[in-house]
N, C-alpha and C positions, 0 to 999 in steps of 0.2 A: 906558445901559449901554455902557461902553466895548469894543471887541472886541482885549480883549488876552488871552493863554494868562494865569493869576494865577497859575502854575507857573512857564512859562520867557520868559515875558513876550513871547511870540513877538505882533507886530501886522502889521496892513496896510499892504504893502509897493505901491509903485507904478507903472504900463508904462504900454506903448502898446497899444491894439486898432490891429492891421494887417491895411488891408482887400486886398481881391486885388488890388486897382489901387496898391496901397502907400501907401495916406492913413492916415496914425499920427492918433490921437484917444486923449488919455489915458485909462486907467481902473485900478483898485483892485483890487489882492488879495487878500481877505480871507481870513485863517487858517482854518481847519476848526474852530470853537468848539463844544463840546458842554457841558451840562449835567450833570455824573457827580455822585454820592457815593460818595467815598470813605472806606473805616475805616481807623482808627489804630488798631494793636493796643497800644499803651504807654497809649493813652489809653481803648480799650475804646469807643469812639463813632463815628459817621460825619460827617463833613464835606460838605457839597454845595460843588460848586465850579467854575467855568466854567474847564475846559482844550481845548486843544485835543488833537486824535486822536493826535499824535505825541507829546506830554506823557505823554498816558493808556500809549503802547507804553513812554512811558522809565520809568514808574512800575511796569508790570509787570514790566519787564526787571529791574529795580532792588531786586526784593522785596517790594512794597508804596509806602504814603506813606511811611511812617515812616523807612524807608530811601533813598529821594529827599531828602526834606525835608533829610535830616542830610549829603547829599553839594552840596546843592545853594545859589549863591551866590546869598546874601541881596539882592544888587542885581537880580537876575532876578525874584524873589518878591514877587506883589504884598504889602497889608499884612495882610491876614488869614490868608493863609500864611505869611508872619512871625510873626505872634500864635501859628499852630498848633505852628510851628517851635519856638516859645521853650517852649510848656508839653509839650514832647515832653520837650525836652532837658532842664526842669527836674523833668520826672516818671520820667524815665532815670536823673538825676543822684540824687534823693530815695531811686530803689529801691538804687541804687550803695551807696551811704550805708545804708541798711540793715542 
């Protein structure tokens, strides 16, 4: 399982561990990944999703999924988020039509 946000695609960035004597030795940042479900109210269902903690704050700030999803650039989003994305817009679009 890859550790990327599948919201804002945020991944593991890279430093140094700096010791008190000042010897750099590489090591790994790893994002804050959590495990949420989240609902889609246009679709009436919950989605499980691995984001990370600051995703989860953009998505509350934002209204919901539904209203991230629709702000948010398809290059960031992994593919299943995409998937969620398109049947948003096309159950948005269906009730539009109505």
């Amino acid at each position: 399982m890859s550790r990327v946000c599948e919201l804002t695609g945020k991944g593991p960035m890279t430093g140094n561990n700096v010791s008190h004597a000042n010897n750099k030795s590489r090591r790994r940042f790893l994002p804050n990944l959590n495990e949420v479900t989240l609902l889609s109210e246009t679709l009436g269902r919950g989605y499980s999703l691995r984001i990370s903690a600051a995703a989860l704050r953009s998505v509350d700030h934002r209204g919901g999924l539904d209203a991230f999803l629709a702000k948010a650039k398809d290059v960031e989003l992994s593919d299943r988020a995409l998937k969620i994305k398109r049947e948003i817009a096309k159950k948005s679009a269906d009730a539009a039509s109505a």
